[in-house]
C-alpha positions as CSV (number, residue, x, y, z in Angstrom):
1,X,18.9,7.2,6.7
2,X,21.4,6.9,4.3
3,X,23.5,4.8,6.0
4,X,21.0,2.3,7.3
5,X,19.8,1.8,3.5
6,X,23.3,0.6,2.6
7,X,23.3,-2.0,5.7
8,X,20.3,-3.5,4.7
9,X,19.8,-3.1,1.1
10,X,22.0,-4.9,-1.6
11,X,24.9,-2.8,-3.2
12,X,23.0,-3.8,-6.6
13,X,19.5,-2.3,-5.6
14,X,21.1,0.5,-3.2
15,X,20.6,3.6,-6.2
16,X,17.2,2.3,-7.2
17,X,16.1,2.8,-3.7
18,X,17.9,5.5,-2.8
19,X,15.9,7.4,-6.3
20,X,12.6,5.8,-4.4
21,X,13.5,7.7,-1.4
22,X,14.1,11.1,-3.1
23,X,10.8,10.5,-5.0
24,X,8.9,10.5,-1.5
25,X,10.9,13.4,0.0
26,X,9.8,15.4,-3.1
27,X,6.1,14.2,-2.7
28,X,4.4,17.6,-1.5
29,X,3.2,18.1,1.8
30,X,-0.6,18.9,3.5
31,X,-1.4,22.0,3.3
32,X,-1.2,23.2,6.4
33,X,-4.2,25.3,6.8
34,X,-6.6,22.1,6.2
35,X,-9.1,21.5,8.8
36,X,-8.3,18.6,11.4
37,X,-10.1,15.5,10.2
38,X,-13.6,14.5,11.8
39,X,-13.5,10.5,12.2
40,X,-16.7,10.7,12.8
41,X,-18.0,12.2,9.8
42,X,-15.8,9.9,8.4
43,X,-17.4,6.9,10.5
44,X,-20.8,8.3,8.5
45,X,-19.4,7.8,5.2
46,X,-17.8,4.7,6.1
47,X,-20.7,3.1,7.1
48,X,-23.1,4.6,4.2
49,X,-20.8,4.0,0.9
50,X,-17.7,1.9,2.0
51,X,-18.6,-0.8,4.4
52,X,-20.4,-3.1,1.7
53,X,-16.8,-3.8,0.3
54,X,-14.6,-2.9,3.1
55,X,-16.6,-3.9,5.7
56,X,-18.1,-1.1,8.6
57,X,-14.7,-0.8,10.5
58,X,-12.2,-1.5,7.7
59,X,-11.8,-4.9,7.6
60,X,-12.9,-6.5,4.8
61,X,-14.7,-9.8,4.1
62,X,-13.9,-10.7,0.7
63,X,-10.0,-10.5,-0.4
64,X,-10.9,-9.1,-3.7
65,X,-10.8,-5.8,-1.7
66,X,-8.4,-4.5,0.7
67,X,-8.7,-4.4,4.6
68,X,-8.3,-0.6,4.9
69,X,-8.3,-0.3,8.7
70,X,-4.9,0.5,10.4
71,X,-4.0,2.1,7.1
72,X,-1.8,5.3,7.0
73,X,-4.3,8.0,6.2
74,X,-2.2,10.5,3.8
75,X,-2.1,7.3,2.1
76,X,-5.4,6.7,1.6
77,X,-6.0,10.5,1.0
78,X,-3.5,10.1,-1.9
79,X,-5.5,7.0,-3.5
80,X,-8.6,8.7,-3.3
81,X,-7.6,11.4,-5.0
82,X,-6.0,9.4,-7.5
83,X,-9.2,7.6,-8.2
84,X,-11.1,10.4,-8.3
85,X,-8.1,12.4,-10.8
86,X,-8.5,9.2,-12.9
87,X,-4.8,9.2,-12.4
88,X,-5.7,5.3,-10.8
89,X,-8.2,3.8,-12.8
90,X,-10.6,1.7,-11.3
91,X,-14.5,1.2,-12.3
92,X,-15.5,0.6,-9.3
93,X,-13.6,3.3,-7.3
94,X,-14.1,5.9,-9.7
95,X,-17.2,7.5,-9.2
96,X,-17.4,6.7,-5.1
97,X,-13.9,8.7,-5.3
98,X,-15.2,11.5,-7.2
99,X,-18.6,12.0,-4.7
100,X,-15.8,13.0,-2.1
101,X,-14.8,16.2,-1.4
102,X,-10.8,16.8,0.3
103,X,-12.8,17.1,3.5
104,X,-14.5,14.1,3.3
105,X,-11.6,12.1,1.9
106,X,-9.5,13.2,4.7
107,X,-12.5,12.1,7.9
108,X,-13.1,8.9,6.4
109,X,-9.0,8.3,6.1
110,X,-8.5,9.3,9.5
111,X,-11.8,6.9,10.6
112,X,-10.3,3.7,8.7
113,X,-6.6,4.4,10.0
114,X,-8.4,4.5,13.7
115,X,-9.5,1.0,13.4
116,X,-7.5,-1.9,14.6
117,X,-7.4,-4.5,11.6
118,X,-7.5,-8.3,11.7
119,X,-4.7,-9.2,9.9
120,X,-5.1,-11.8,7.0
121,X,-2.8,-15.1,7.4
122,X,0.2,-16.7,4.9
123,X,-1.8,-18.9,2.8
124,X,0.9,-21.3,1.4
125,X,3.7,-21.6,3.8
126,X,6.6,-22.6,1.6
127,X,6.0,-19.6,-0.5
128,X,6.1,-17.3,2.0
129,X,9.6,-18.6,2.9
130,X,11.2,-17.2,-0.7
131,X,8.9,-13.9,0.3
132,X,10.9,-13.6,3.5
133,X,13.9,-13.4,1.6
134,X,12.8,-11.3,-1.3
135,X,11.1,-9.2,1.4
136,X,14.0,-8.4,3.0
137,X,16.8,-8.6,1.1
138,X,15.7,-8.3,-3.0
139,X,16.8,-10.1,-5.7
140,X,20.3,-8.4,-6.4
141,X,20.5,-10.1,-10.1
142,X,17.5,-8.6,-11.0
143,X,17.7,-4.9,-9.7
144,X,14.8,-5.2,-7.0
145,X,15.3,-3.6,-3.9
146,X,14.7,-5.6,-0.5
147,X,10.5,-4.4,0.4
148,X,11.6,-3.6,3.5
149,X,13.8,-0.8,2.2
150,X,10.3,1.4,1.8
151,X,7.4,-0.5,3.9
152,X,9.5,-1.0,6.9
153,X,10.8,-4.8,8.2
154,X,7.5,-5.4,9.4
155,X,5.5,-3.9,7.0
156,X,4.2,-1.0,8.7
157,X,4.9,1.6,5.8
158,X,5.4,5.3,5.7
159,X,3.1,7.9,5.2
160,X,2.2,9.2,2.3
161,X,4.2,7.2,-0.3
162,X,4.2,3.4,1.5
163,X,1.5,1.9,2.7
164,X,1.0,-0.7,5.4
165,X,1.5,-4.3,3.8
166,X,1.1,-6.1,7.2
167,X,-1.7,-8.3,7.4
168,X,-3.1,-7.5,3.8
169,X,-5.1,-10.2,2.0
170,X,-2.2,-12.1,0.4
171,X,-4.5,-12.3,-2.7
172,X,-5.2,-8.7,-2.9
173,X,-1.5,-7.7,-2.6
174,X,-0.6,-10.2,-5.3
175,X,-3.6,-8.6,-7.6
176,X,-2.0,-5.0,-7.4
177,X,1.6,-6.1,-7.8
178,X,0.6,-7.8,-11.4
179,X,-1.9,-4.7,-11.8
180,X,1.4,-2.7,-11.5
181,X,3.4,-5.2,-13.7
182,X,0.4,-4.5,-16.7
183,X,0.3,-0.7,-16.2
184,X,-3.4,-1.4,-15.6
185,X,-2.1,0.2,-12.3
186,X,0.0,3.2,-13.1
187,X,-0.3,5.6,-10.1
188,X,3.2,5.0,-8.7
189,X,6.4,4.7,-11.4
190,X,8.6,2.6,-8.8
191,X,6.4,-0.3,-8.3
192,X,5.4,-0.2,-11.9
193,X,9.3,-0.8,-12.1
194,X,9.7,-3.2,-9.6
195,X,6.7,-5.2,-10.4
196,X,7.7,-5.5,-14.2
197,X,11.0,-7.3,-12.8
198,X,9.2,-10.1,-10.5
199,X,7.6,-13.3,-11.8
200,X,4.5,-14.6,-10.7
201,X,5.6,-17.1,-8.2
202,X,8.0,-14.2,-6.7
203,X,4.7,-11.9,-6.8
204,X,3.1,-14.9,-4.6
205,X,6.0,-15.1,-2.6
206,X,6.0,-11.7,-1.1
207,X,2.2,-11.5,-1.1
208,X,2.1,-14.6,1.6
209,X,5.1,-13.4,3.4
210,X,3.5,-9.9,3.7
211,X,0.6,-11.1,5.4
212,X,2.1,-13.1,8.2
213,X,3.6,-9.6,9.0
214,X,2.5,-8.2,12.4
Protein backbone atom coordinates (compact mmCIF):
# COMPACT_ATOMS: atom_id res chain seq x y z
CA UNK A 1 0.00 0.00 0.00
CA UNK A 2 2.80 1.86 0.73
CA UNK A 3 4.21 1.86 -2.43
CA UNK A 4 1.10 2.72 -4.44
CA UNK A 5 0.62 5.97 -2.14
CA UNK A 6 4.05 7.23 -3.28
CA UNK A 7 3.01 6.61 -7.17
CA UNK A 8 0.07 8.60 -6.89
CA UNK A 9 0.44 10.94 -4.23
CA UNK A 10 2.76 14.06 -4.35
CA UNK A 11 6.28 13.71 -2.55
CA UNK A 12 5.02 17.00 -0.62
CA UNK A 13 1.62 15.43 0.67
CA UNK A 14 3.07 11.69 0.81
CA UNK A 15 3.74 11.86 5.10
CA UNK A 16 0.50 13.71 5.64
CA UNK A 17 -1.25 10.77 4.09
CA UNK A 18 0.72 8.26 5.04
CA UNK A 19 -0.19 9.66 9.19
CA UNK A 20 -4.06 9.48 7.65
CA UNK A 21 -3.46 5.96 6.82
CA UNK A 22 -1.98 4.91 10.28
CA UNK A 23 -4.90 6.95 11.89
CA UNK A 24 -7.48 4.45 10.13
CA UNK A 25 -5.38 1.31 10.80
CA UNK A 26 -5.51 2.32 14.47
CA UNK A 27 -9.38 2.99 14.31
CA UNK A 28 -10.69 -0.01 16.49
CA UNK A 29 -12.53 -2.79 15.06
CA UNK A 30 -16.42 -4.34 15.52
CA UNK A 31 -16.65 -6.24 18.19
CA UNK A 32 -16.91 -9.37 16.98
CA UNK A 33 -19.53 -10.90 19.06
CA UNK A 34 -22.24 -8.15 17.65
CA UNK A 35 -25.29 -9.56 16.21
CA UNK A 36 -25.48 -9.61 12.25
CA UNK A 37 -27.47 -6.55 11.25
CA UNK A 38 -31.39 -6.92 10.31
CA UNK A 39 -31.97 -4.56 7.14
CA UNK A 40 -35.14 -4.97 7.74
CA UNK A 41 -35.52 -3.64 11.04
CA UNK A 42 -33.44 -1.16 9.72
CA UNK A 43 -35.97 -0.66 6.61
CA UNK A 44 -38.56 0.05 9.74
CA UNK A 45 -36.57 2.74 11.15
CA UNK A 46 -35.75 4.09 7.89
CA UNK A 47 -38.99 4.56 6.84
CA UNK A 48 -40.49 5.87 10.39
CA UNK A 49 -37.62 8.56 11.45
CA UNK A 50 -35.18 8.98 8.46
CA UNK A 51 -37.02 9.02 5.14
CA UNK A 52 -38.49 12.67 5.66
CA UNK A 53 -34.88 13.96 5.11
CA UNK A 54 -33.18 11.23 3.46
CA UNK A 55 -35.81 9.99 1.55
CA UNK A 56 -37.39 6.14 2.15
CA UNK A 57 -34.47 4.32 0.27
CA UNK A 58 -31.65 6.71 0.93
CA UNK A 59 -31.70 9.07 -1.61
CA UNK A 60 -32.44 12.24 -0.65
CA UNK A 61 -34.55 15.02 -2.20
CA UNK A 62 -33.19 18.09 -0.92
CA UNK A 63 -29.15 18.67 -1.05
CA UNK A 64 -29.12 20.21 2.33
CA UNK A 65 -28.96 16.51 3.46
CA UNK A 66 -26.93 13.66 2.21
CA UNK A 67 -28.04 10.79 -0.13
CA UNK A 68 -27.09 8.04 2.37
CA UNK A 69 -27.90 5.00 0.21
CA UNK A 70 -24.80 3.02 -1.23
CA UNK A 71 -23.05 4.32 1.80
CA UNK A 72 -20.39 2.15 3.64
CA UNK A 73 -22.23 1.04 6.83
CA UNK A 74 -19.31 1.05 9.61
CA UNK A 75 -19.33 4.46 8.30
CA UNK A 76 -22.55 5.44 9.08
CA UNK A 77 -22.40 3.40 12.34
CA UNK A 78 -19.45 5.67 13.31
CA UNK A 79 -21.52 9.03 12.52
CA UNK A 80 -24.24 7.85 14.43
CA UNK A 81 -22.50 7.29 17.25
CA UNK A 82 -20.79 10.44 16.92
CA UNK A 83 -24.04 12.33 16.94
CA UNK A 84 -25.34 10.62 19.53
CA UNK A 85 -21.65 10.95 21.79
CA UNK A 86 -22.06 14.67 20.87
CA UNK A 87 -18.62 14.14 19.64
CA UNK A 88 -20.44 15.56 15.98
CA UNK A 89 -22.65 18.18 16.81
CA UNK A 90 -25.61 18.58 14.93
CA UNK A 91 -29.23 19.94 16.17
CA UNK A 92 -30.96 18.15 14.10
CA UNK A 93 -29.13 14.73 14.30
CA UNK A 94 -28.69 14.84 17.81
CA UNK A 95 -31.58 13.58 19.48
CA UNK A 96 -32.67 11.07 16.36
CA UNK A 97 -29.01 9.71 17.06
CA UNK A 98 -29.37 9.31 20.62
CA UNK A 99 -33.14 7.30 20.26
CA UNK A 100 -30.79 4.57 18.67
CA UNK A 101 -29.47 1.85 20.29
CA UNK A 102 -25.89 -0.02 18.59
CA UNK A 103 -28.41 -2.57 17.31
CA UNK A 104 -30.48 -0.22 15.68
CA UNK A 105 -27.68 2.01 14.36
CA UNK A 106 -26.12 -0.95 12.89
CA UNK A 107 -29.82 -2.44 10.80
CA UNK A 108 -30.58 0.85 9.58
CA UNK A 109 -26.64 1.17 8.30
CA UNK A 110 -26.78 -2.00 6.75
CA UNK A 111 -30.56 -1.06 5.05
CA UNK A 112 -29.17 2.40 3.65
CA UNK A 113 -25.75 0.71 2.34
CA UNK A 114 -28.22 -1.95 0.57
CA UNK A 115 -29.77 0.63 -1.54
CA UNK A 116 -28.62 1.59 -4.95
CA UNK A 117 -28.28 5.57 -4.89
CA UNK A 118 -29.02 8.07 -7.77
CA UNK A 119 -26.09 9.83 -8.01
CA UNK A 120 -26.21 13.76 -7.93
CA UNK A 121 -24.58 15.46 -11.23
CA UNK A 122 -21.44 18.23 -11.53
CA UNK A 123 -23.25 21.42 -11.29
CA UNK A 124 -20.70 23.86 -12.86
CA UNK A 125 -18.61 22.12 -15.28
CA UNK A 126 -15.41 24.31 -15.36
CA UNK A 127 -15.10 23.91 -11.73
CA UNK A 128 -15.16 20.53 -11.65
CA UNK A 129 -12.21 20.53 -14.00
CA UNK A 130 -9.73 22.18 -11.07
CA UNK A 131 -11.64 19.41 -8.77
CA UNK A 132 -10.35 16.68 -11.08
CA UNK A 133 -6.96 17.79 -10.57
CA UNK A 134 -7.13 18.57 -6.90
CA UNK A 135 -9.00 15.25 -6.59
CA UNK A 136 -6.40 13.44 -7.76
CA UNK A 137 -3.36 14.86 -7.44
CA UNK A 138 -3.50 17.69 -4.30
CA UNK A 139 -2.12 20.83 -4.22
CA UNK A 140 1.61 20.10 -3.44
CA UNK A 141 2.32 23.90 -2.39
CA UNK A 142 -0.12 23.75 0.03
CA UNK A 143 0.39 20.35 1.90
CA UNK A 144 -3.01 18.68 0.72
CA UNK A 145 -2.97 15.27 -0.23
CA UNK A 146 -4.55 14.10 -3.65
CA UNK A 147 -8.60 12.86 -2.27
CA UNK A 148 -8.07 9.95 -4.03
CA UNK A 149 -5.27 8.89 -1.67
CA UNK A 150 -8.24 7.97 1.11
CA UNK A 151 -11.79 7.83 -0.93
CA UNK A 152 -10.42 5.77 -3.70
CA UNK A 153 -9.99 7.29 -7.66
CA UNK A 154 -13.58 7.01 -7.97
CA UNK A 155 -14.71 7.94 -4.90
CA UNK A 156 -15.92 4.73 -3.49
CA UNK A 157 -14.28 5.10 0.04
CA UNK A 158 -13.15 2.73 2.65
CA UNK A 159 -14.87 1.49 5.50
CA UNK A 160 -14.91 2.83 8.53
CA UNK A 161 -12.80 6.01 8.14
CA UNK A 162 -13.73 7.15 4.26
CA UNK A 163 -16.87 7.44 3.04
CA UNK A 164 -18.28 7.14 -0.40
CA UNK A 165 -18.04 10.71 -2.12
CA UNK A 166 -19.41 9.47 -5.51
CA UNK A 167 -22.52 10.90 -6.56
CA UNK A 168 -22.91 13.15 -3.25
CA UNK A 169 -24.88 16.37 -3.57
CA UNK A 170 -22.03 18.66 -4.69
CA UNK A 171 -23.70 21.25 -2.32
CA UNK A 172 -23.80 19.07 0.62
CA UNK A 173 -20.10 17.90 0.20
CA UNK A 174 -19.10 21.59 -0.13
CA UNK A 175 -21.21 22.35 3.22
CA UNK A 176 -19.16 19.71 5.33
CA UNK A 177 -15.74 20.58 3.91
CA UNK A 178 -16.30 24.42 5.17
CA UNK A 179 -18.14 22.85 8.37
CA UNK A 180 -14.70 21.07 8.85
CA UNK A 181 -12.70 24.23 7.89
CA UNK A 182 -14.82 26.18 11.04
CA UNK A 183 -14.43 23.30 13.55
CA UNK A 184 -18.23 23.48 13.53
CA UNK A 185 -17.43 19.89 12.32
CA UNK A 186 -14.77 18.44 14.43
CA UNK A 187 -15.36 14.57 14.35
CA UNK A 188 -12.28 13.77 12.22
CA UNK A 189 -8.73 15.82 12.87
CA UNK A 190 -7.44 15.14 9.05
CA UNK A 191 -10.17 16.86 7.26
CA UNK A 192 -10.31 19.46 9.88
CA UNK A 193 -6.59 19.85 8.56
CA UNK A 194 -7.09 19.58 5.07
CA UNK A 195 -10.14 21.61 4.92
CA UNK A 196 -8.41 24.58 6.86
CA UNK A 197 -5.86 24.57 3.78
CA UNK A 198 -8.51 24.81 0.79
CA UNK A 199 -10.25 28.07 -0.36
CA UNK A 200 -13.66 28.28 -1.22
CA UNK A 201 -13.55 27.96 -4.92
CA UNK A 202 -11.11 24.75 -4.32
CA UNK A 203 -13.87 23.56 -1.79
CA UNK A 204 -16.40 23.98 -4.97
CA UNK A 205 -13.97 22.46 -7.08
CA UNK A 206 -13.84 19.06 -5.54
CA UNK A 207 -17.40 19.17 -4.40
CA UNK A 208 -18.53 19.17 -8.41
CA UNK A 209 -15.84 16.91 -9.38
CA UNK A 210 -16.97 14.44 -6.68
CA UNK A 211 -20.31 14.17 -7.87
CA UNK A 212 -19.70 13.34 -11.47
CA UNK A 213 -17.89 10.25 -9.84
CA UNK A 214 -19.48 6.85 -10.69
Amino acid sequence: MIRALAKSVPPACLAFVLGIAAYAQDAPAPASNAQAPDAAKGQAIATQVCAACHGPDGNAVSNAFPKLAGQHAEYLVKELTNFKSGERANAVMGPYAAALSEEDMRNVAAYFSAQVQKPAVATDKVAATLGRKIYRGGIAEKGVPACAACHGPAGAGLPVQYPRLAGQWPEYAQAQLTAFRGGVRNNNVAMMTIAARLSDDEMKAVADYVAGLR
